[in-house]
C-alpha positions as CSV (number, residue, x, y, z in Angstrom):
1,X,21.6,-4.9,9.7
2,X,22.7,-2.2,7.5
3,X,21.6,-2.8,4.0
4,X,23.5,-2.7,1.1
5,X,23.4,0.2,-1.7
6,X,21.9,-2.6,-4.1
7,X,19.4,-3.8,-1.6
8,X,18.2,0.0,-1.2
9,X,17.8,0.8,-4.6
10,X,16.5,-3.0,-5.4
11,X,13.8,-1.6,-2.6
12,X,13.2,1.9,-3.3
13,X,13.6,1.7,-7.1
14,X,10.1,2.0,-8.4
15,X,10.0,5.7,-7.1
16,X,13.6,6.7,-8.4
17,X,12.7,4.8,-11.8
18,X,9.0,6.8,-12.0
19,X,12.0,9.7,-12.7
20,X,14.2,7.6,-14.9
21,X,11.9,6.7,-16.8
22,X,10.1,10.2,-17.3
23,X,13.2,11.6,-18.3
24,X,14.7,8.6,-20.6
25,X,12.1,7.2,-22.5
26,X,11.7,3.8,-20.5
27,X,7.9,4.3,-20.2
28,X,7.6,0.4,-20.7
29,X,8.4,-0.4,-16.9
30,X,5.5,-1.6,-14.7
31,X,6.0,0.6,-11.6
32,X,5.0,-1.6,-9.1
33,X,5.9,-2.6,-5.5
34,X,4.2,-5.0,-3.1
35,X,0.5,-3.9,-1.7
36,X,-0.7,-3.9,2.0
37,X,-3.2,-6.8,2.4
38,X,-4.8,-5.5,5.1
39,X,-8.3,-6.7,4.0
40,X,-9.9,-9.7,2.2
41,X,-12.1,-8.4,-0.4
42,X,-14.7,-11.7,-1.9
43,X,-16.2,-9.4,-5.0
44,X,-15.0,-7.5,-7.5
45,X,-14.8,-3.7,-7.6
46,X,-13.3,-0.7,-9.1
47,X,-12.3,2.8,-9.3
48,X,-11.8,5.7,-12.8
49,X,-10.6,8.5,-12.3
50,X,-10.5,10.5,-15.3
51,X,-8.7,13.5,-14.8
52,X,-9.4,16.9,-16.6
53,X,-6.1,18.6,-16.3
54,X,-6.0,22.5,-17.0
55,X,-8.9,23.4,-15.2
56,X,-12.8,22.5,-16.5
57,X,-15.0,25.4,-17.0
58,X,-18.0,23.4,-14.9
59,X,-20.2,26.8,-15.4
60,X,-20.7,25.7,-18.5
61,X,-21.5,22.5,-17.9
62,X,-23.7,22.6,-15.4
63,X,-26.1,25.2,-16.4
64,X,-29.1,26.7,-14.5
65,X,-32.6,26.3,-17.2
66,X,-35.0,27.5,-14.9
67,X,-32.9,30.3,-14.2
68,X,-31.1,31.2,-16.6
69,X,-31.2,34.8,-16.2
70,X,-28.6,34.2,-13.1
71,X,-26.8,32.3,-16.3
72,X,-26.9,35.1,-18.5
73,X,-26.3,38.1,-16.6
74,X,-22.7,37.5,-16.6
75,X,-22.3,35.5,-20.0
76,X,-24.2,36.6,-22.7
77,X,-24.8,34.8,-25.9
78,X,-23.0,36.5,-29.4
79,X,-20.7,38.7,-27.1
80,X,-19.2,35.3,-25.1
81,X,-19.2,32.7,-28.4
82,X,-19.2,30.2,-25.9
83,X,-22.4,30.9,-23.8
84,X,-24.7,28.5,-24.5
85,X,-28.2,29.5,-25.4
86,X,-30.9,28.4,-23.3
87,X,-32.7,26.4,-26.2
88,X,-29.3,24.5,-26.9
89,X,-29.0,23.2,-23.3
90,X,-29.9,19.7,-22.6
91,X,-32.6,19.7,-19.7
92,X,-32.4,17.5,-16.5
93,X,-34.3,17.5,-13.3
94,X,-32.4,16.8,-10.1
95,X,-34.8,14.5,-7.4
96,X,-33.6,17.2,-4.3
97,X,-34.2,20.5,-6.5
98,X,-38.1,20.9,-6.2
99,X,-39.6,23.5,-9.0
100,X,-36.2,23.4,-10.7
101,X,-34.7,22.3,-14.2
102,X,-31.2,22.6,-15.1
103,X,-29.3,21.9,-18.3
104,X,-25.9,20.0,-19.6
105,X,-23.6,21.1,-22.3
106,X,-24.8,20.1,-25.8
107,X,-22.1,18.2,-26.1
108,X,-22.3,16.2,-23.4
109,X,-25.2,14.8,-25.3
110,X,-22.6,13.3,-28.0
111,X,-22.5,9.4,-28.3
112,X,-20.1,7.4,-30.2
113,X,-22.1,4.3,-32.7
114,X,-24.9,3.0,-30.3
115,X,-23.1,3.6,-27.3
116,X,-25.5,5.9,-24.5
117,X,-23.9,9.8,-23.8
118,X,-23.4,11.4,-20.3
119,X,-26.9,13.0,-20.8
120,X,-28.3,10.0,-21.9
121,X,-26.9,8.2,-18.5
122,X,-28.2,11.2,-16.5
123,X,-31.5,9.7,-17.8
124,X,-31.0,6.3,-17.1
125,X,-30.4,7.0,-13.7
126,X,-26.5,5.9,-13.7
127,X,-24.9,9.2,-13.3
128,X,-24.9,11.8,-10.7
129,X,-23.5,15.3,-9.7
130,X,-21.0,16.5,-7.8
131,X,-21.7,19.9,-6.7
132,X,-19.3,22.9,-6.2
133,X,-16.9,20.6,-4.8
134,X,-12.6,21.5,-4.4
135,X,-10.0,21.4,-1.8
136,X,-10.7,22.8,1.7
137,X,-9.1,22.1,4.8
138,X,-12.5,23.0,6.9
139,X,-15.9,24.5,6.1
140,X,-14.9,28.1,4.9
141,X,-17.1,31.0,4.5
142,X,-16.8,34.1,2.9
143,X,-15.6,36.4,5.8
144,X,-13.1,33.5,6.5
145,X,-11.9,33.4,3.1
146,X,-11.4,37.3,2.9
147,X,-9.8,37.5,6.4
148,X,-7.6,34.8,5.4
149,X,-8.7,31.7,7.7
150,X,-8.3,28.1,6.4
151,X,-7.2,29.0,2.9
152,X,-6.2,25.6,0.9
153,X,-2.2,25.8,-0.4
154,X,-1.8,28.0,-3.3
155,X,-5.2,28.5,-4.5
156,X,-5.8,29.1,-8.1
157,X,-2.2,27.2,-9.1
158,X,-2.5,24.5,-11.6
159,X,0.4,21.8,-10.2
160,X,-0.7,22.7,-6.8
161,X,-4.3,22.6,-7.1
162,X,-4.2,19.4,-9.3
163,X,-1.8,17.7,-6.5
164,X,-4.5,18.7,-3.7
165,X,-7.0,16.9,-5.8
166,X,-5.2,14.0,-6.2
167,X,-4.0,13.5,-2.7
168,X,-6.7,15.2,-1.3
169,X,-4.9,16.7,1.4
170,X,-5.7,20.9,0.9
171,X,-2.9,21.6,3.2
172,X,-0.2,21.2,1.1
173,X,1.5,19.0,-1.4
174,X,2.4,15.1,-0.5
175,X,3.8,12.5,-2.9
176,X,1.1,9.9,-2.1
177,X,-2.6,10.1,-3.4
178,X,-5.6,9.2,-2.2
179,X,-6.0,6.3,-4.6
180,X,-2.5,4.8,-3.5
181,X,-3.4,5.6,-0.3
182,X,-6.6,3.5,-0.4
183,X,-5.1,0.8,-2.4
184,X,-2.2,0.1,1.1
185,X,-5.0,0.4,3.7
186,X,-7.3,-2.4,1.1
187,X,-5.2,-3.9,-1.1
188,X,-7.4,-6.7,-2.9
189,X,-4.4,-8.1,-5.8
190,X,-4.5,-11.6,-6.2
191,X,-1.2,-13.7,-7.5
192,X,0.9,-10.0,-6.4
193,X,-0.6,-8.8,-9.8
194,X,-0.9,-4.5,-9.1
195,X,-4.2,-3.2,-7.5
196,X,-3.7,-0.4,-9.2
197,X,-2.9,0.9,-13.3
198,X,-2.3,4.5,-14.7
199,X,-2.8,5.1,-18.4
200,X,-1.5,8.3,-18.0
201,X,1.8,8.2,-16.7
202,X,3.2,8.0,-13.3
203,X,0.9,10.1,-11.3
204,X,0.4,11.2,-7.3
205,X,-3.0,9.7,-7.5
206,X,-2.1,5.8,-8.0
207,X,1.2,6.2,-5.8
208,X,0.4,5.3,-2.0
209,X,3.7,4.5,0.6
210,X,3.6,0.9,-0.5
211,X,1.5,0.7,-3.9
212,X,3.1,1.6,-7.4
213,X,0.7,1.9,-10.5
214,X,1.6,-0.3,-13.2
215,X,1.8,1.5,-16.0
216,X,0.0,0.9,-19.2
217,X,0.3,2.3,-22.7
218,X,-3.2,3.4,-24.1
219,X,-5.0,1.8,-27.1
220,X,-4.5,0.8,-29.6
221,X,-1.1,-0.9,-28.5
222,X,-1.8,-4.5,-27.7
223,X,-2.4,-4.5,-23.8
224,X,0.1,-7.3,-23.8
225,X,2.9,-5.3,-25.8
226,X,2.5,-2.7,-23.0
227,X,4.1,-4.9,-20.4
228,X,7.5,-6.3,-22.1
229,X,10.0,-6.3,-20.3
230,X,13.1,-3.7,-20.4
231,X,15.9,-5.9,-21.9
232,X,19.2,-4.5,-20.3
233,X,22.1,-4.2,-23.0
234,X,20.0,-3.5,-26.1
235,X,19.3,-0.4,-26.0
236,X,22.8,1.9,-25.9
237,X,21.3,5.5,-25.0
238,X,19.5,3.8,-21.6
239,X,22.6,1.9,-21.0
240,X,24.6,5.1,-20.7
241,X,22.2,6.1,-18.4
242,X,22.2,3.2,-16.1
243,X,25.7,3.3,-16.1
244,X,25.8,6.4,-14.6
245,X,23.6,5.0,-11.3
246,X,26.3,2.0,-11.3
247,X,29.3,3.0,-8.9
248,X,29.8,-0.2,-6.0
249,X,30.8,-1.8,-9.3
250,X,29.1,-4.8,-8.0
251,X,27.1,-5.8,-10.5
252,X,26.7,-5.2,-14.4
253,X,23.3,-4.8,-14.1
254,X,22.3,-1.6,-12.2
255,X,20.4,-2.9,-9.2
256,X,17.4,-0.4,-9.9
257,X,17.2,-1.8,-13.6
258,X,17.2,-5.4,-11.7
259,X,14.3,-4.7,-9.0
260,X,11.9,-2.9,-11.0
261,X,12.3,-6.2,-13.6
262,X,11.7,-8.2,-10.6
263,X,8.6,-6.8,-9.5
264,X,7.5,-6.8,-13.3
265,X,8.2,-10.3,-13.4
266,X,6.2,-11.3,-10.3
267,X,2.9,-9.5,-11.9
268,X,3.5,-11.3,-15.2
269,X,3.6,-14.3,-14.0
270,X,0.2,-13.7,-11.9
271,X,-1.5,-15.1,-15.1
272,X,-0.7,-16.5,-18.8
273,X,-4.2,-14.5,-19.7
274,X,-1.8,-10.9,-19.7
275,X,0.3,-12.8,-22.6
276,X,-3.2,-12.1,-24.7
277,X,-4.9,-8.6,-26.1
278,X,-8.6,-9.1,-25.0
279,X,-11.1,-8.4,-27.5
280,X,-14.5,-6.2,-26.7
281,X,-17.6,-5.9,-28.9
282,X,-17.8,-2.4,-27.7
283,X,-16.8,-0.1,-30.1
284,X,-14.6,2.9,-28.5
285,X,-13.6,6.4,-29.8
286,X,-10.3,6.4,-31.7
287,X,-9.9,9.5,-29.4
288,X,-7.5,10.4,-26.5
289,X,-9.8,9.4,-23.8
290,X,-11.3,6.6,-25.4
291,X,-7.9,4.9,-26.1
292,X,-7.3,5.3,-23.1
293,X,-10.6,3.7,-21.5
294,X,-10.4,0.9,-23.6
295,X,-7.1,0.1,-22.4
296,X,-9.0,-0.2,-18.6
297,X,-11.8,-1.9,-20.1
298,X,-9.3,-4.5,-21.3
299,X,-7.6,-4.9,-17.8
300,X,-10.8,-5.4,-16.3
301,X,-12.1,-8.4,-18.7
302,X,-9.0,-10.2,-17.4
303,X,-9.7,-9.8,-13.2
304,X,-10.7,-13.0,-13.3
305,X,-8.4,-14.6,-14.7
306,X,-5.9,-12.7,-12.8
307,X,-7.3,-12.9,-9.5
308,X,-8.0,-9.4,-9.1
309,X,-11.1,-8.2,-6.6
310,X,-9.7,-4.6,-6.1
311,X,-8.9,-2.2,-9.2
312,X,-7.5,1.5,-9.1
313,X,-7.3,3.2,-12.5
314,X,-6.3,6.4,-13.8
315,X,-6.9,8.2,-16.7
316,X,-6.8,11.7,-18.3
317,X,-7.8,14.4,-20.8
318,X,-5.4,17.5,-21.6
319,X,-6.7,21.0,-22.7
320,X,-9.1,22.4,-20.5
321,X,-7.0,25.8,-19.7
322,X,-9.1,28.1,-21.9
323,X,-8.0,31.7,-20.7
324,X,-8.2,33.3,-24.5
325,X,-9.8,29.7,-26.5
326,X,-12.5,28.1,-25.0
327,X,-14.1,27.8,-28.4
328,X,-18.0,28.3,-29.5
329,X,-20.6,25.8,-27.5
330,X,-21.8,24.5,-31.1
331,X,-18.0,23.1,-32.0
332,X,-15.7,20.4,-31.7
333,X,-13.3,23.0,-31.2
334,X,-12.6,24.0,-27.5
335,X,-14.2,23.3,-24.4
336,X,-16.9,21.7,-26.4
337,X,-14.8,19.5,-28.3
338,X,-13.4,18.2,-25.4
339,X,-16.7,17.6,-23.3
340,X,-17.7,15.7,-26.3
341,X,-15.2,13.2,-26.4
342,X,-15.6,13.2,-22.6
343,X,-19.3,11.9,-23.1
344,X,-18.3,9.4,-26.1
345,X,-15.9,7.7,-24.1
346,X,-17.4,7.5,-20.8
347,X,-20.3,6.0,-22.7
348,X,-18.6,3.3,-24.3
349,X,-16.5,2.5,-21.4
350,X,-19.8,2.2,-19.5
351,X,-20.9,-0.2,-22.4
352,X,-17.9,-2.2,-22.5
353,X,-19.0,-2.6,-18.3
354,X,-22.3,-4.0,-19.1
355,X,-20.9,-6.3,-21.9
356,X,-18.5,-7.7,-19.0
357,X,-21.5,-7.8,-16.4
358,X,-19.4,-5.0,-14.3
359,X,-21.4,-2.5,-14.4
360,X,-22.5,-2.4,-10.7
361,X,-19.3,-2.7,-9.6
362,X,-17.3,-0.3,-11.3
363,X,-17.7,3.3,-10.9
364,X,-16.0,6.2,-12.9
365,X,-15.6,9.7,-11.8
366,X,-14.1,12.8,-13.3
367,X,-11.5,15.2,-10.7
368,X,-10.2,19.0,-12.2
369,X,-7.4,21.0,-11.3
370,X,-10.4,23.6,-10.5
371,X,-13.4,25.3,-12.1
372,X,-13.3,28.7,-14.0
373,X,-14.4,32.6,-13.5
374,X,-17.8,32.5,-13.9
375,X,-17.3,36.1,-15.7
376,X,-15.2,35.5,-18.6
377,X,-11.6,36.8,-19.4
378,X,-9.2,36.9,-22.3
379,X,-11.6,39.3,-24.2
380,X,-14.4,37.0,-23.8
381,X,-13.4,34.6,-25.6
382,X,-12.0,32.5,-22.4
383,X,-12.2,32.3,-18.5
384,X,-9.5,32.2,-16.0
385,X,-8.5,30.1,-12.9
386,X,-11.5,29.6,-10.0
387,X,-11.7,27.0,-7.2
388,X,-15.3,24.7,-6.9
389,X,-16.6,22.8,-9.7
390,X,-19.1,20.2,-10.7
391,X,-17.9,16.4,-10.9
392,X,-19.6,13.1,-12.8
393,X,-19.7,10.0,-11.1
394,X,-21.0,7.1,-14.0
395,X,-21.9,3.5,-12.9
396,X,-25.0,1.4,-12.1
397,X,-24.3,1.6,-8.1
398,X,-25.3,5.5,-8.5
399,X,-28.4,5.8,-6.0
400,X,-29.6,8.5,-8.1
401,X,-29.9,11.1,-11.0
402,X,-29.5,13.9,-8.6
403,X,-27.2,16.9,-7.3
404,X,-24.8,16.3,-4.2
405,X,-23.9,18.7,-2.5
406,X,-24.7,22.5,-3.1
407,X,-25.1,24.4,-6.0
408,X,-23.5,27.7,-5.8
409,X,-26.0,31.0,-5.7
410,X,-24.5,32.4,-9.0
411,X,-24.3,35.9,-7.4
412,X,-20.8,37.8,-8.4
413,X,-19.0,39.9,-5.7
414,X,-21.3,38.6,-3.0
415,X,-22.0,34.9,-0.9
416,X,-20.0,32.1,-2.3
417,X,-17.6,34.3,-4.2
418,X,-13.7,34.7,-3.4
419,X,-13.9,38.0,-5.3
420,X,-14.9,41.9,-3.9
421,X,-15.9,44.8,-6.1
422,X,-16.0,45.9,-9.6
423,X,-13.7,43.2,-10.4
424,X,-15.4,40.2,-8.8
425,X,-15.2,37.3,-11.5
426,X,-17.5,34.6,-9.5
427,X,-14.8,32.3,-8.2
428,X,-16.8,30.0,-6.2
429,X,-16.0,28.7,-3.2
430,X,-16.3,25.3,-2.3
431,X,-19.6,24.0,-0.2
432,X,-18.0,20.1,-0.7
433,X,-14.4,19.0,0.0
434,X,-12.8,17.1,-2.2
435,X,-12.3,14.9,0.9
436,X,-15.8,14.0,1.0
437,X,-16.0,13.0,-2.4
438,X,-13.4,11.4,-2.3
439,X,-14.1,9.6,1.0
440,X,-17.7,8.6,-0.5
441,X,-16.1,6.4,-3.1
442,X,-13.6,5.3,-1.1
443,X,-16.0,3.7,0.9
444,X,-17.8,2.3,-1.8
445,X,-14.7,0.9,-2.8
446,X,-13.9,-0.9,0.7
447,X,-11.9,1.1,3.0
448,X,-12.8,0.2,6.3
449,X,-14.0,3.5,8.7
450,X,-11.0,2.7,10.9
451,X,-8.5,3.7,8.5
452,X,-10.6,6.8,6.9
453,X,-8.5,9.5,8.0
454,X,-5.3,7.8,7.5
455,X,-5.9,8.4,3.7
456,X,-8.5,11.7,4.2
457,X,-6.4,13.4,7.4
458,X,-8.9,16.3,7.3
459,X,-12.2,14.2,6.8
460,X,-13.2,14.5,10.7
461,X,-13.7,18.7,9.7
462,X,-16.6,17.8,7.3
463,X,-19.7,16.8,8.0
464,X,-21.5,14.6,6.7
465,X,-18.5,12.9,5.8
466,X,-20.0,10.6,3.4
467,X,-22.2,12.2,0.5
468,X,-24.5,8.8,0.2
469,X,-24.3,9.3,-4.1
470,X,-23.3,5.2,-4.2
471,X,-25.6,2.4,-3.3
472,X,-24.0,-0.2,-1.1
473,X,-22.1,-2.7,-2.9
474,X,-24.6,-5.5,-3.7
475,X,-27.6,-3.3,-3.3
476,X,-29.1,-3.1,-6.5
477,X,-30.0,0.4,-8.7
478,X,-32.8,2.1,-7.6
479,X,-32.2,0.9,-4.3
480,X,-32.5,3.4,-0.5
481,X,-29.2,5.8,-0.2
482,X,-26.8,4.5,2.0
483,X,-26.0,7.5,4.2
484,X,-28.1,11.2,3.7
485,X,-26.9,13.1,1.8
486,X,-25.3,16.6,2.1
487,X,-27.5,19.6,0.5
């Protein structure tokens, strides 16, 4: 039967409204459409992604102590202000790299009241890294690279690269994302309340063919004044605009306005506990990230009133494209500025997990549009646009304090670099997809090995295609690794 122009819209109005409501100001609409249950989830677990956008300089986070000459041979401290000395880094001792120390970012040693730092998490065990990591569509080497095999789509872009990140699909753009993607294939929403929340706007990760994020303001607005409803015929500028999508003349209420209020509807109804703000006696950075992780630390207190086994969330941190201002290590200016808040709110939000008893079962990870040159730019005072970079992944179902996957050689012009010549700027080439990171928390997270590659299409190219950095669900810290690891 031939459907009706209401009954499309009233079905395929969460995607045109993501638009609408970009361009218009109607940021207060949940986004939501009905998810796949294709899977009956009986605890609960969940997803962060916090999302660097510009492009993280994860040379300078991850930092070789041991040898540090490979460190300093290409940025050298009081010519490159942001070169950290060796005495300044924060020393850690991956379990698979015998003989060798390594060291964080200063910064990422910054804690917020009594809340623990990333460093400090390192310690505890309840962090790992993710090793030279970015989008490939098959294991690529250097003569591949140079003779053009197998490159991922438009290498060094940032929309481009961030979208191959987020859908984790290298060979070109798509509108879904892998955490939509996951989300259809898993579902795990009780009471139709959404598997899935962005705090960061309407984004390719938390959009899959059938899931819609909601859409959540961050902190410090009232997680329950996030979700009011749009009221049609109060607001003249967005009435003008809705009655420009109004032309069957069927109705006075756009049917796009009327779905998306539907669907709204149905998840407020899931519960009277989303009427309330929860409270948390973890304290949170008043910062960009830590509003925003406070907002997901808030959703989660209320899973069970809501009903909700399976959570997706996304948030993000702006500012890490430092071509001619990457800022001195010793600041909260720059780079390190923004690694510091990084660490302060990752560490309260991993607090505010252990004051709800979640924190086995929630894991947070960071993504990147890409890493930068390892030899800096912009007159040293900045680095430009590279390819694989170093990733955290924070919670108690870490199986250990340790590198996954490879760290790159170091060596400019030669092995793991995209560059040739005098001009080599140690772009480093991937030695981990983001498909098998990606794929390693996804199975954490449920998705069944029968529908693997219909959210990681290229997965069968890598192998191992799990990473093993996650203990089982229900397998205590400390416990064996679930699959071997890569490296």
């Amino acid at each position: 039967m031939k459907k009706t122009r209401r009954e499309f819209l009233a079905h395929t109005g969460c995607t045109a409204l993501s638009a609408a409501a970009l361009c218009s100001g109607l940021g207060r609409f949940a986004l939501i459409d009905a998810l796949a249950q294709s899977s009956s989830p009986s605890t609960y677990q969940a997803l962060v992604c916090i999302f660097l956008f510009g492009g993280n300089d994860s040379n300078n986070v991850v930092i070789p102590y041991t040898n540090y000459s490979d460190y300093s041979a290409f940025r050298v401290v009081g010519r490159d202000q942001f070169a950290v000395p060796q005495d300044q880094l924060l020393q850690i001792t991956p379990l698979s790299m015998t003989g060798l120390v390594f060291g964080l970012h200063p910064r990422l040693g910054d804690a917020f009241g009594s809340n623990p730092s990333l460093y400090r998490l390192w310690n505890q065990g309840k962090a790992a890294i993710i090793c030279n990591a970015g989008p490939l569509i098959q294991p690529i080497s250097r003569t591949e690279y140079l003779a053009g095999i197998a490159h991922p789509y438009q290498l060094f872009s940032h929309s481009d690269q961030q979208n191959l990140w987020q859908t984790s699909y290298a060979n070109g753009p798509k509108s879904t994302g892998w955490g939509g993607n996951a989300v259809d294939q898993i579902g795990g929403s009780g009471a139709n309340f959404p598997a899935i929340c962005s705090v960061a706007g309407v984004t390719v990760f938390s959009t899959g063919l059938n899931t819609r994020p909601l859409v959540l303001s961050p902190a410090p607005t009232p997680l329950n004044a996030t979700l009011k409803l749009f009221k049609y015929g109060n607001n003249p500028p967005e009435d003008a605009l809705m009655s420009l999508l109004t032309t069957d003349g069927q109705d006075p209420m756009p049917a796009l306005i009327q779905g998306a209020t539907q669907i709204t509807t149905s998840a407020l109804a899931a519960g009277a506990a989303i009427s309330n703000d929860p409270t948390l006696a973890t304290t949170f950075p008043n910062s960009t990230l830590g509003n925003q992780l406070k907002q997901v630390a808030k959703m989660i207190s209320l899973a069970p009133q809501l009903g909700v086994l399976r959570q997706v969330f996304f948030v993000s941190l702006g500012g890490f494209d430092t071509h001619t201002n990457q800022g001195a290590y010793n600041t909260q200016n720059g780079q390190a500025g923004l690694l510091s808040q990084l660490s302060q709110a990752l560490g309260a939000f991993y607090q505010a997990t252990v004051e709800l008893n979640v924190s086995s079962n929630v894991i947070a990870f960071t993504s990147s549009d890409f890493s930068r040159t390892f030899v800096p730019g912009g007159g040293n005072t900045g680095t430009d646009h590279a390819w694989g970079s170093h990733h955290f992944v924070v919670g108690d179902a870490v199986a250990a304090a340790d590198f996954y996957g490879q760290y790159p050689s170091l060596v400019v012009g030669a092995q793991q670099d995209t560059d040739n010549g005098s001009g080599a700027r140690g772009r480093w080439i991937p030695t981990t997809s983001v498909d098998q990171y990606a794929a390693t928390l996804a199975d954490w997270y449920g998705l069944a090995l029968s529908n693997r590659s219909l959210v990681f299409p290229n997965i069968g190219n890598f192998s191992p295609q799990m990473l093993g950095f996650l203990n089982p669900p229900g397998m205590g810290q400390g416990g064996a690794r679930a699959i071997q690891k890569k490296g």
